[in-house]
C-alpha positions in Angstrom: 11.1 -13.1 -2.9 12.1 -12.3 0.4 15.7 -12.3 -0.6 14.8 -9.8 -3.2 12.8 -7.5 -0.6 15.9 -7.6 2.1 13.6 -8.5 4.7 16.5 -9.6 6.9 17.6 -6.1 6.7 13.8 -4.1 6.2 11.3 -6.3 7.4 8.5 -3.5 6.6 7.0 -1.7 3.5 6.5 1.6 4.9 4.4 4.6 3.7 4.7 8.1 5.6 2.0 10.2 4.8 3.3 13.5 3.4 -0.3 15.0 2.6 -3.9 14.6 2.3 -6.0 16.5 -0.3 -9.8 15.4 -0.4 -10.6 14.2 -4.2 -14.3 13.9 -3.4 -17.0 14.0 -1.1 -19.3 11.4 -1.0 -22.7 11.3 -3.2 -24.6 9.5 -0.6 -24.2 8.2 3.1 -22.7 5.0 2.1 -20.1 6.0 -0.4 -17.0 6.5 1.1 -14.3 10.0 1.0 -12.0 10.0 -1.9 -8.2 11.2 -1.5 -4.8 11.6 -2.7 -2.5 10.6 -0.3 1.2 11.6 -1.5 4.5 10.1 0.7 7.3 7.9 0.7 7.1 4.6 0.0 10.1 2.1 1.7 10.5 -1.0 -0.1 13.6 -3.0 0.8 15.3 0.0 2.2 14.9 2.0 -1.0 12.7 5.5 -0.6 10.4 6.8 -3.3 7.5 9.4 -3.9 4.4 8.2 -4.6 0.7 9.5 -4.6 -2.1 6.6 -3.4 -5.6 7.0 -4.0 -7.2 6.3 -1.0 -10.7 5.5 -0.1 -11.9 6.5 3.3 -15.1 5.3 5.0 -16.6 6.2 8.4 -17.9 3.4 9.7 -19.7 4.5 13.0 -18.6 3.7 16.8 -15.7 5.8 16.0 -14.1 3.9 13.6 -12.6 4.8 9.9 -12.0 2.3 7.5 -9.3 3.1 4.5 -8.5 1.1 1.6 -6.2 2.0 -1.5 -4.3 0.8 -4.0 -1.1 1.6 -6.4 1.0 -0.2 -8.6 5.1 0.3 -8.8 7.7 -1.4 -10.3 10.0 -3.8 -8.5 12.8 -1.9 -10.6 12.6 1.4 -9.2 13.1 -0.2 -5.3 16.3 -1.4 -7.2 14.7 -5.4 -7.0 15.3 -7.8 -9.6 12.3 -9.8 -10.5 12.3 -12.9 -9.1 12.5 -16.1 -11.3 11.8 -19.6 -10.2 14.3 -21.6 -10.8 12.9 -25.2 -10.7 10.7 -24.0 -13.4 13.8 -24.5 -16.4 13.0 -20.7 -17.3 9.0 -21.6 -17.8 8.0 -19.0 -15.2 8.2 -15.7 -16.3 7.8 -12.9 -13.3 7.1 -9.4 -14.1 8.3 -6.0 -13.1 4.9 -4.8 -12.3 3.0 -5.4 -8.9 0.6 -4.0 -7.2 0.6 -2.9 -3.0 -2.9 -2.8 -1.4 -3.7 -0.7 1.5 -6.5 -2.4 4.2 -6.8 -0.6 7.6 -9.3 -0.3 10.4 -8.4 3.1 12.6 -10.5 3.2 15.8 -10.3 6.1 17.6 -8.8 4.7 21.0 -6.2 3.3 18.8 -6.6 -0.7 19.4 -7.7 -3.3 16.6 -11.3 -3.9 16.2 -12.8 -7.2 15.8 -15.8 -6.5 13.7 
């Protein structure tokens, strides 16, 4: 798979934030912000639009915590699924996956540990 990505050449999937447009505030003090992010997507040196939902929650002592998700196709990054090949064609591998986004922003910018 890391043939297929290029990583030698792109060792990142990058997103650049383009905009932010709030879907919808939250119904009560746990529930998080909803928005559509819309950027560029890098994967394996190839650039495409795409919108992410994204979930964003304050979680106090200046910290935000986002979470997404969106499903592409290998295809349109211009990667071949990847088949096994030890598995005699047995394996099947589809075009379909899906990138999850996890982050922890604090506001002087290093990693929290909670």
């Amino acid at each position: 798979m890391y043939d297929k990505l290029k990583t030698h050449e792109h060792p990142a999937i990058l997103y650049r934030l383009n905009s932010l447009s709030l879907r919808a505030s939250p119904e009560n003090i746990d529930a998080p912000y909803q928005f559509d992010s819309h950027g560029e997507l890098v994967v394996g040196g190839v650039t495409n639009s795409v919108m992410i939902p994204l979930d964003v929650a304050p979680l106090g002592h200046q910290q935000l915590k986002i979470t997404g998700a969106i499903s592409v196709k290998m295809s349109d990054f211009h990667i071949d699924p990847p088949s096994p090949k030890i598995a005699l064609g047995l394996i099947k591998t589809g075009n379909q996956v899906k990138l999850v986004v996890d982050a922890l922003l604090t506001a002087d910018g290093r990693p929290s540990h909670e």
